[in-house]
C-alpha positions as CSV (number, residue, x, y, z in Angstrom):
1,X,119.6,60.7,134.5
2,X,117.7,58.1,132.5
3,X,116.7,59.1,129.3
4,X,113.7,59.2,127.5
5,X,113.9,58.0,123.4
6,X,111.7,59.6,121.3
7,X,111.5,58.8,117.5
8,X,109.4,60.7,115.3
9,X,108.5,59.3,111.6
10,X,107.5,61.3,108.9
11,X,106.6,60.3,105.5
12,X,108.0,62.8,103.4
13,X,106.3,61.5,100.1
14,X,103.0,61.7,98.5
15,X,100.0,63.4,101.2
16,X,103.8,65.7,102.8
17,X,104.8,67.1,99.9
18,X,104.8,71.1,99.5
19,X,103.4,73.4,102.1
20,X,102.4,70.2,105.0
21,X,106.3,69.4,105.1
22,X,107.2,73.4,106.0
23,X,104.6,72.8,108.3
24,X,105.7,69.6,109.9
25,X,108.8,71.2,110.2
26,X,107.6,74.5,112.1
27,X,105.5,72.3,114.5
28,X,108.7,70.4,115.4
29,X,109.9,73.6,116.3
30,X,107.2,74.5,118.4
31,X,107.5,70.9,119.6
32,X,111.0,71.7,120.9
33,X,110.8,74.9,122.4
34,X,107.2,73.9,125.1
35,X,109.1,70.5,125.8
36,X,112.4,73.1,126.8
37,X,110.2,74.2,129.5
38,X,109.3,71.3,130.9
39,X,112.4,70.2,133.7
40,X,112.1,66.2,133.7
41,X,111.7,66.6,129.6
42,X,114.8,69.1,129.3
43,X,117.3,66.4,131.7
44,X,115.4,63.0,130.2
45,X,114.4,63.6,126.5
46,X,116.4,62.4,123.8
47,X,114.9,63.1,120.2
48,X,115.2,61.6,116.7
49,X,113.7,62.2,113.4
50,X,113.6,59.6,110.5
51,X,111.8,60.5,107.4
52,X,110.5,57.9,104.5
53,X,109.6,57.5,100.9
54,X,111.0,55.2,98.9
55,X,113.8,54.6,101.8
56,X,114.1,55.6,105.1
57,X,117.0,58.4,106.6
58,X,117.7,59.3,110.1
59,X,117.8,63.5,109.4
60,X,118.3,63.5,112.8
61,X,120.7,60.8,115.2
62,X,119.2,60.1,118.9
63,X,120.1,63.6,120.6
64,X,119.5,65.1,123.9
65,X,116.6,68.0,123.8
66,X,119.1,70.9,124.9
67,X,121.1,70.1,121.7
68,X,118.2,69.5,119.0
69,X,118.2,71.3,116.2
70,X,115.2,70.7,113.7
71,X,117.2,69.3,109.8
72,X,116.1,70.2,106.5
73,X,113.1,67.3,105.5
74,X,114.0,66.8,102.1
75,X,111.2,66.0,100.0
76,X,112.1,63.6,97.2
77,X,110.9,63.8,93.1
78,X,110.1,59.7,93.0
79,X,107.0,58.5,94.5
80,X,107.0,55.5,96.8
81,X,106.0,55.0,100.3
82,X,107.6,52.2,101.6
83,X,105.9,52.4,105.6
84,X,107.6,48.6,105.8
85,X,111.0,49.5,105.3
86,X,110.6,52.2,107.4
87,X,109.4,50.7,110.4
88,X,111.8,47.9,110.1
89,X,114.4,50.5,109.9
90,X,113.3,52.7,113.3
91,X,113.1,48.7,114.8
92,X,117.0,48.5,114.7
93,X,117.8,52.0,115.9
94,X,115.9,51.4,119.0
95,X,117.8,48.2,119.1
96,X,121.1,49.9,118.9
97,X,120.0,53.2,120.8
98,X,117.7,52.4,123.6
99,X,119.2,51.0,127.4
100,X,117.6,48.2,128.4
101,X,117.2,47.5,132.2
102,X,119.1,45.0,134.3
103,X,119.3,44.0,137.3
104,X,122.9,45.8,138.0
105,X,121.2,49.4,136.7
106,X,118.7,50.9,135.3
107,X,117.8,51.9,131.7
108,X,116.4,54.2,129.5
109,X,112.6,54.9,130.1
110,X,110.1,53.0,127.3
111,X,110.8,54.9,123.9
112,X,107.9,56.7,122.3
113,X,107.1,56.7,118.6
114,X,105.0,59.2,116.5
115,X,104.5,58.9,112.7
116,X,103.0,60.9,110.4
117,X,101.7,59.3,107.2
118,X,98.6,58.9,104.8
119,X,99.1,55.0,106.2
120,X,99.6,53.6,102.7
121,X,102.1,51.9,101.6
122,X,104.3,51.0,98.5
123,X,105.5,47.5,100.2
124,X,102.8,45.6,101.3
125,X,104.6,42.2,101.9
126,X,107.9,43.9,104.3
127,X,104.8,46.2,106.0
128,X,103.6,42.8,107.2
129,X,106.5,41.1,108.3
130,X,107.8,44.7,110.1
131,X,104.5,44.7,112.0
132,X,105.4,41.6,113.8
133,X,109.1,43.5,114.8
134,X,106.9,46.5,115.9
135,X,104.7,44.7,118.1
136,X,107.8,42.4,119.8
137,X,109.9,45.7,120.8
138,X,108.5,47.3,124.0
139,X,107.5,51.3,123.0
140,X,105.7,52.8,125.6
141,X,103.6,54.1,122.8
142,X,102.8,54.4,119.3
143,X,100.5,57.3,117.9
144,X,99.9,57.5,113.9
145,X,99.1,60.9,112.9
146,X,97.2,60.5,109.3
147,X,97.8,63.5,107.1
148,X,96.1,64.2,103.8
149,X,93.1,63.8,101.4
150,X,93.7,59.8,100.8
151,X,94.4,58.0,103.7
152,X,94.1,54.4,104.9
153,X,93.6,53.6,108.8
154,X,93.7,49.5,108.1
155,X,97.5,49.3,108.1
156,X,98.4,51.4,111.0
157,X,95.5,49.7,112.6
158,X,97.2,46.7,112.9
159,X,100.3,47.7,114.8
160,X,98.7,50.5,117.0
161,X,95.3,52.0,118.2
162,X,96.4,55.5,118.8
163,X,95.4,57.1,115.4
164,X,94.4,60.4,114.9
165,X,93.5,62.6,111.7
166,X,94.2,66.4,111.0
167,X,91.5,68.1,109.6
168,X,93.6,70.7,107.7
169,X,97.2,70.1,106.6
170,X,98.0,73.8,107.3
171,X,100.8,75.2,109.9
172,X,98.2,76.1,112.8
173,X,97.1,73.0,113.1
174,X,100.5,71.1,112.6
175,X,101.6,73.5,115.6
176,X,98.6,72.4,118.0
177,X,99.5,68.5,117.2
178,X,103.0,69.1,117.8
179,X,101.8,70.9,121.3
180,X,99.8,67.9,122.0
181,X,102.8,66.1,121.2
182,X,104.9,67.7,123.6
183,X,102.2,67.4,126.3
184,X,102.6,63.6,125.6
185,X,106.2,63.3,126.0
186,X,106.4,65.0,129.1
187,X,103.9,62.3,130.4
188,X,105.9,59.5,129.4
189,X,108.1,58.5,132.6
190,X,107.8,55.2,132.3
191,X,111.0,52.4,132.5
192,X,111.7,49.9,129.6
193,X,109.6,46.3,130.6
194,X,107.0,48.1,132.2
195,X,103.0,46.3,131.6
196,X,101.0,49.8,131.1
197,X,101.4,51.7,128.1
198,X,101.7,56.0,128.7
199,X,98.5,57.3,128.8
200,X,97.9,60.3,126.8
201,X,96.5,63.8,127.3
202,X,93.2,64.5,125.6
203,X,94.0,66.0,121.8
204,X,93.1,69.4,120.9
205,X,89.8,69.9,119.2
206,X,92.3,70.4,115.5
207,X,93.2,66.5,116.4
208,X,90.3,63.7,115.6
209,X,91.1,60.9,117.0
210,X,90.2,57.8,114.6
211,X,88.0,55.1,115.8
């Protein structure tokens, strides 16, 4: 069975600290148990979670759904939000942990990436060049979840255009993103190389969707 990557990013500093990470962390739950339900999901999805500040940490290694289990997101004491590091760092685990296609078999599907962020960041010259790394590797999509009071939509602007904004930070709305999340995943059977990017379900009314 070809297998599906997913890699979820969450900023773990700043806009996540306190009650929104306990939140982010019950949603992934949630997350995990609808997209158990789902057949193609349960045999094809493959799940990581890397969280950011000052540097980046895979809490959890490339794992098949049926095995998941949702780590501890420790929140750090120093402030920092280095986006740019981060991205550069989820740029060489797909490297190393997505199968390409060729023409003797075939490979994973297209990885999917989610991050959740305030979209600021700490490292504003590696943010630029790790742009240009996103845009050469082929996800099948990238969706930017801004969370908190001070955000900026300019940087993520310029890597994706699937950005949406939670109006509350509080664990009934971090649950109905996550479901939309979930809803999004199962959608994505697409292969590695293909031209269209996945095409996502509409968000919950909890979701805005940033123009």
């Amino acid at each position: 069975m070809r297998r599906l990557p997913v890699y979820i990013l969450i900023q773990t500093s700043g806009a996540m600290r306190g009650e929104p990470i306990e939140a982010i962390k019950t949603g992934l739950e949630t997350m995990v148990a609808s997209l158990r339900q789902d057949p193609f999901a349960l045999e094809s999805v493959h799940l990581s979670i890397i969280t950011f500040n000052r540097s980046p940490e895979q809490a959890l290694p490339l794992t098949e759904l049926e095995n998941v289990q949702i780590p501890p997101l420790a929140q750090p004491v120093a402030a920092g939000t280095h986006l740019g590091e981060a991205l550069e760092f989820v740029c060489r685990k797909a490297d190393a942990e997505v199968v390409a296609s060729t023409p003797e078999r075939k490979g994973d599907w297209m990885p999917l990436l989610f991050i959740m962020c305030d979209g600021r960041v700490s490292d504003a010259q590696l943010f630029r060049q790790a742009v240009e790394e996103v845009k050469r590797r082929n996800f099948g999509s990238i969706v930017v979840c801004l969370v908190g009071g001070k955000i900026n939509d300019e940087n993520v602007k310029q890597f994706t255009d699937k950005i949406v904004n939670l109006e509350t930070a509080d664990g009934a709305t971090f649950r109905q993103f996550f479901k939309w999340v979930s809803s999004s995943v199962s959608a994505g059977n697409r292969s590695i190389g293909a031209a269209d990017e996945l095409p996502l379900p509409p968000p919950p009314p909890e979701v805005h969707t940033v123009i």
